[in-house]
DSSP file (Angstrom, degrees, kcal/mol; ACC not computed):
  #  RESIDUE AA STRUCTURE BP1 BP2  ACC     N-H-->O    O-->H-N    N-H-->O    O-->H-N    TCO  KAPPA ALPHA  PHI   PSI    X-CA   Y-CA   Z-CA
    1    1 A X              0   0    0      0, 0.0     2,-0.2     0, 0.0     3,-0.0   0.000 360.0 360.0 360.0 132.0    0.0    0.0    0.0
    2    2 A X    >>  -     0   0    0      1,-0.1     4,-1.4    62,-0.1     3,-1.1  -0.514 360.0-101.0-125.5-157.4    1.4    2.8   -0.7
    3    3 A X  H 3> S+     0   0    0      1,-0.3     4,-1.2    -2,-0.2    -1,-0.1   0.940 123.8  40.6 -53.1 -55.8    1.8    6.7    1.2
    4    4 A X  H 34 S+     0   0    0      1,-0.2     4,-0.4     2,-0.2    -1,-0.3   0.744 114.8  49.3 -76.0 -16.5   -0.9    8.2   -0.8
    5    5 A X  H X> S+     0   0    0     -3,-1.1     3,-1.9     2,-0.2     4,-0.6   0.939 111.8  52.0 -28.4 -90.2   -3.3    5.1   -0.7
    6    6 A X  H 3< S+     0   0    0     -4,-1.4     4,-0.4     1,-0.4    -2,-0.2   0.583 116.8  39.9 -54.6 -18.5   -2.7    5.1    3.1
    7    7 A X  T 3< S+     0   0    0     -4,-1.2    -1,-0.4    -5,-0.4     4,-0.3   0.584  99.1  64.6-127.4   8.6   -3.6    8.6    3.3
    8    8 A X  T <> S+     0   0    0     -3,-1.9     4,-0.6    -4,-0.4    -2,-0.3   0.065 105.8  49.8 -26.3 -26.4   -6.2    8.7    1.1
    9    9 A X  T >< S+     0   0    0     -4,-0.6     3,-3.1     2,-0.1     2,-0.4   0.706 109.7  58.2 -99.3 -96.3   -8.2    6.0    4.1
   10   10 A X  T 3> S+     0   0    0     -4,-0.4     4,-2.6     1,-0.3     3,-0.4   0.167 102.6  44.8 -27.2 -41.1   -7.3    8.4    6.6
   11   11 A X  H 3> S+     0   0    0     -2,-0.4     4,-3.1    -4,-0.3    -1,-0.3   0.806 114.1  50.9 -42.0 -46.5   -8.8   11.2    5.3
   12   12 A X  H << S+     0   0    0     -3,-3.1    -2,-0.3    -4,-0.6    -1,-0.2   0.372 110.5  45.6 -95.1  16.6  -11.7    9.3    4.6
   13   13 A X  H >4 S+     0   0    0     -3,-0.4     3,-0.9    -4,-0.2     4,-0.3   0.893 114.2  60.2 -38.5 -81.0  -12.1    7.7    8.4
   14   14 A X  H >X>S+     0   0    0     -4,-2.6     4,-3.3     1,-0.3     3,-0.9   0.686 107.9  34.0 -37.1 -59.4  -11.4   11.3    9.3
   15   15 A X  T 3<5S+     0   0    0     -4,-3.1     4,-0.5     1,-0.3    -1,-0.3   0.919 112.3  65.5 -78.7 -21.0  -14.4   13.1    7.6
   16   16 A X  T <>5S+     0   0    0     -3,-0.9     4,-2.4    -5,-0.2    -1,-0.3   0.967 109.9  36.8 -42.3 -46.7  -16.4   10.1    8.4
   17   17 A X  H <>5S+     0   0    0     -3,-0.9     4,-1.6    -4,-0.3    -2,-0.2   0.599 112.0  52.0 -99.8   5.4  -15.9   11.0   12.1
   18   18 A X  H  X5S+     0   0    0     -4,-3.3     4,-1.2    -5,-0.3     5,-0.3   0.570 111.0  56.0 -81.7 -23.8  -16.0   14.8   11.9
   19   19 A X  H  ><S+     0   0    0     -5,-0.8     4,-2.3    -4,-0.5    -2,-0.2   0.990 111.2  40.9 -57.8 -62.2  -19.5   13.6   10.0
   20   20 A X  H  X S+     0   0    0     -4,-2.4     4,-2.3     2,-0.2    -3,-0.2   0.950 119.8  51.3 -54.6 -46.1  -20.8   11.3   13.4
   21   21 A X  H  X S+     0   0    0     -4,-1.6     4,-3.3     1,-0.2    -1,-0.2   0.899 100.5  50.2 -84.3 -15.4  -19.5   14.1   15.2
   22   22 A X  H  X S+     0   0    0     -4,-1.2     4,-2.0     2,-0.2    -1,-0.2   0.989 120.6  46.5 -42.9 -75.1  -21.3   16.9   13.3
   23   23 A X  H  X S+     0   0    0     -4,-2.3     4,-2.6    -5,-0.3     5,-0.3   0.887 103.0  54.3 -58.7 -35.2  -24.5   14.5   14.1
   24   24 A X  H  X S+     0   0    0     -4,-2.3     4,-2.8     1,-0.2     3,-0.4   0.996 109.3  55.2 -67.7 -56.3  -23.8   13.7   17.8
   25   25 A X  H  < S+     0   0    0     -4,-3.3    -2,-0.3    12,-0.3    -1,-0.2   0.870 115.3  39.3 -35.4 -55.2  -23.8   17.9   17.9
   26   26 A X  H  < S+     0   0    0     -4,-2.0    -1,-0.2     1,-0.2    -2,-0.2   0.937 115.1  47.6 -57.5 -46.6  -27.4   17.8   16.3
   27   27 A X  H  < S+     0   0    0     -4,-2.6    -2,-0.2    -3,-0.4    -3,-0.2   0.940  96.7  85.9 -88.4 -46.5  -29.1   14.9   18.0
   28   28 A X     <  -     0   0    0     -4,-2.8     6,-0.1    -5,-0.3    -4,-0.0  -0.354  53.0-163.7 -87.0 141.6  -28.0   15.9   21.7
   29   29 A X        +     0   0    0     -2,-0.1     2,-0.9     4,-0.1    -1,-0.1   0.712  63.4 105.0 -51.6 -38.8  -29.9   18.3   24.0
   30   30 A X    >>  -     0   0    0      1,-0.1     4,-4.2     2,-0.1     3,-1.2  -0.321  58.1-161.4 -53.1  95.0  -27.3   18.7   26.2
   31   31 A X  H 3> S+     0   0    0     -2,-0.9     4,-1.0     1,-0.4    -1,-0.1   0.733  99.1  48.0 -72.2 -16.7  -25.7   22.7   25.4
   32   32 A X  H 3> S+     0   0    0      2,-0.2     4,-2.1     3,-0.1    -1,-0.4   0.791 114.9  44.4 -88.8 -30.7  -22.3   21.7   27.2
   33   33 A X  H <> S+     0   0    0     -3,-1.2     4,-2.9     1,-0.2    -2,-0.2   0.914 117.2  48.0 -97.8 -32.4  -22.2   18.2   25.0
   34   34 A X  H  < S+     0   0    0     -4,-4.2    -1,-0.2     2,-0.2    -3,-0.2   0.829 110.0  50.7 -66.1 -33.3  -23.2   20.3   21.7
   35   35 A X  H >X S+     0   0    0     -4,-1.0     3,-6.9    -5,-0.3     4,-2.1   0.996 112.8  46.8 -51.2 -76.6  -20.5   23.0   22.3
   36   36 A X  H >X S+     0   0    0     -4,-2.1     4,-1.4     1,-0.3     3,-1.1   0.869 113.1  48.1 -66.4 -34.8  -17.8   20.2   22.8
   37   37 A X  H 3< S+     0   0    0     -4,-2.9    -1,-0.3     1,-0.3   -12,-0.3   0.464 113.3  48.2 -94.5  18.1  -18.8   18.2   19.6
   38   38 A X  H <4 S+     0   0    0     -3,-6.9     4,-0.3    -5,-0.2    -1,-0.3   0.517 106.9  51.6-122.1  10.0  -18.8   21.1   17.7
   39   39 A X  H <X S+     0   0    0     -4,-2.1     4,-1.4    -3,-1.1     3,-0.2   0.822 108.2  57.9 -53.2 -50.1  -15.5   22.2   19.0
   40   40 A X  H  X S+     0   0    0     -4,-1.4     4,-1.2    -5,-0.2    -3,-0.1   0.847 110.5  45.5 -67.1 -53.0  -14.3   18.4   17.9
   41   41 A X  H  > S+     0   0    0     -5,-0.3     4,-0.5     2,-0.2    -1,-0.2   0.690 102.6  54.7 -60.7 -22.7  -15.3   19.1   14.5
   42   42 A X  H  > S+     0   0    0     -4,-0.3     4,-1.0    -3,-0.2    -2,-0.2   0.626 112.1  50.5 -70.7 -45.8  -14.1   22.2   13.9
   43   43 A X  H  X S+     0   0    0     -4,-1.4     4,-1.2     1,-0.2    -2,-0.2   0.689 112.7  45.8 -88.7   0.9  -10.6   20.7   14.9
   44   44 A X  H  X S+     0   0    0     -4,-1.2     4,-1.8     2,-0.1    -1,-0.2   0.761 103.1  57.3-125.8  16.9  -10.8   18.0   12.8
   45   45 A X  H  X S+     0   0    0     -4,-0.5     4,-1.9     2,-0.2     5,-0.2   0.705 107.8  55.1 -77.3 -12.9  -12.0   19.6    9.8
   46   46 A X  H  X S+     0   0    0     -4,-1.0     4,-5.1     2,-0.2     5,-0.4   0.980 108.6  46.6 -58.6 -59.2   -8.8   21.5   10.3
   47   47 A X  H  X S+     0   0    0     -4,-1.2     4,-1.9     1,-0.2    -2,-0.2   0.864 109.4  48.7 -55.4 -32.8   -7.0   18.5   10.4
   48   48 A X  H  X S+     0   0    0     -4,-1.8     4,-2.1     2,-0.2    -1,-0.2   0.928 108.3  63.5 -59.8 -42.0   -8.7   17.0    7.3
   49   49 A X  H  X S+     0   0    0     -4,-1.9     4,-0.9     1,-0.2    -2,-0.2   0.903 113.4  29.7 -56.2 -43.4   -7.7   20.6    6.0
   50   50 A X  H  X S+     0   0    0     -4,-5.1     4,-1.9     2,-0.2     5,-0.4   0.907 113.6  57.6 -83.8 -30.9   -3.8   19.9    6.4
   51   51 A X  H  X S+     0   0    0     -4,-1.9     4,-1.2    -5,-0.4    -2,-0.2   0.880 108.5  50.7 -70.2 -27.5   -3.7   16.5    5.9
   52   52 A X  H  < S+     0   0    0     -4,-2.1     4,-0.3     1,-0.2    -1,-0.2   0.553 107.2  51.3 -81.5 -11.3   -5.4   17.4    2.4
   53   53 A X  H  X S+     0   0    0     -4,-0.9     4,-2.6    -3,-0.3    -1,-0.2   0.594 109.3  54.3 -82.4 -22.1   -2.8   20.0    1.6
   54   54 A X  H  X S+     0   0    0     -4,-1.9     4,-1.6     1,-0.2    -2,-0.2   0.940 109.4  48.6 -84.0 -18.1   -0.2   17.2    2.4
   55   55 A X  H  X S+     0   0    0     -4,-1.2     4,-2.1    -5,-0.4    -1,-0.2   0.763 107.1  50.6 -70.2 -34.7   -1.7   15.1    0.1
   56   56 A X  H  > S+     0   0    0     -4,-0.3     4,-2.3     2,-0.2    -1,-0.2   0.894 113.0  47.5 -67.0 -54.8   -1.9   17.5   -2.5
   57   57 A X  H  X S+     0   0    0     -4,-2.6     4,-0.8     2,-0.2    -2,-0.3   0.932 112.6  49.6 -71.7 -31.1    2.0   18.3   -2.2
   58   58 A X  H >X S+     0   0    0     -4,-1.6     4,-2.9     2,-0.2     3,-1.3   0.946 110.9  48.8 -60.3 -56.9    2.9   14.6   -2.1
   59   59 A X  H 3< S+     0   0    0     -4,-2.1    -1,-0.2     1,-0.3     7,-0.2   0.778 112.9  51.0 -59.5 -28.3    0.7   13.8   -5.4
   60   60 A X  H 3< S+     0   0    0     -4,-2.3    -1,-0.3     1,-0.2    -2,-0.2   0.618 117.7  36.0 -91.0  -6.6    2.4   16.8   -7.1
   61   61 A X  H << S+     0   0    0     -3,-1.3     2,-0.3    -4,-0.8    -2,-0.2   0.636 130.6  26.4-122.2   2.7    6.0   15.7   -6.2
   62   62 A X    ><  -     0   0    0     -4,-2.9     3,-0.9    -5,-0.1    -1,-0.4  -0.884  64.5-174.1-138.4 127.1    5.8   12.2   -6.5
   63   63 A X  G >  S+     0   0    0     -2,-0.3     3,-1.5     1,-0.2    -4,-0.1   0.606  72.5  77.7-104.7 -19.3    3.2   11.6   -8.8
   64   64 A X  G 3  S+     0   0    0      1,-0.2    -1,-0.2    -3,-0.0    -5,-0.1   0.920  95.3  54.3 -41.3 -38.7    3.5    7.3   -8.0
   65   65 A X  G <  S+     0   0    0     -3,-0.9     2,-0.5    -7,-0.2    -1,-0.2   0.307  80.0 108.8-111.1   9.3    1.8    8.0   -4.9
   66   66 A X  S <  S-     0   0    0     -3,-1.5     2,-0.3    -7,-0.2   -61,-0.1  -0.493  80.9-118.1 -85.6 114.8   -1.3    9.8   -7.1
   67   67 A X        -     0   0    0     -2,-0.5    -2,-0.1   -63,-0.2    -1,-0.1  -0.436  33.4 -99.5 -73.4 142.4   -4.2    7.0   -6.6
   68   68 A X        -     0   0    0     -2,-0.3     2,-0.0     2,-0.1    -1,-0.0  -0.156  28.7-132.0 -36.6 126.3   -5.4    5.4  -10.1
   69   69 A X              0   0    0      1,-0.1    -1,-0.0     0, 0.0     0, 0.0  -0.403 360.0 360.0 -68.8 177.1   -8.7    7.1  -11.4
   70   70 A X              0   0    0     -2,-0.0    -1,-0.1     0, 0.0    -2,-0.1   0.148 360.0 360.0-128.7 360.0  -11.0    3.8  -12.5
């Protein structure tokens, strides 16, 4: 497997769980538990944010690591 593959799943874990957590923020009543899971989402669409710029510089300097369209 290789770097861009392997970070390519990670990304998409990641906005899978800034997605559940996006929802956990909707569904609960609770103003202290909605605060913290939209805090948690906000930091990890950040992280999706960098991880997708690294991904971007990786694919553009090694262009192996670019995954296959189908």
């Amino acid at each position: 497997m290789t770097v861009g593959t392997k970070m390519h799943q990670t990304l998409a874990s990641l906005e899978g769980a800034a997605a559940n957590i996006k929802t956990f923020a909707l569904d609960t009543q609770d103003q202290t538990a909605k605060d913290m899971f939209t805090k948690l989402s906000q930091q990890l669409d950040g992280i999706n944010q960098q991880l997708r710029g690294r991904l971007n510089y990786i694919e553009e300097q090694e262009p192996q690591y670019k995954m296959q369209q189908q």
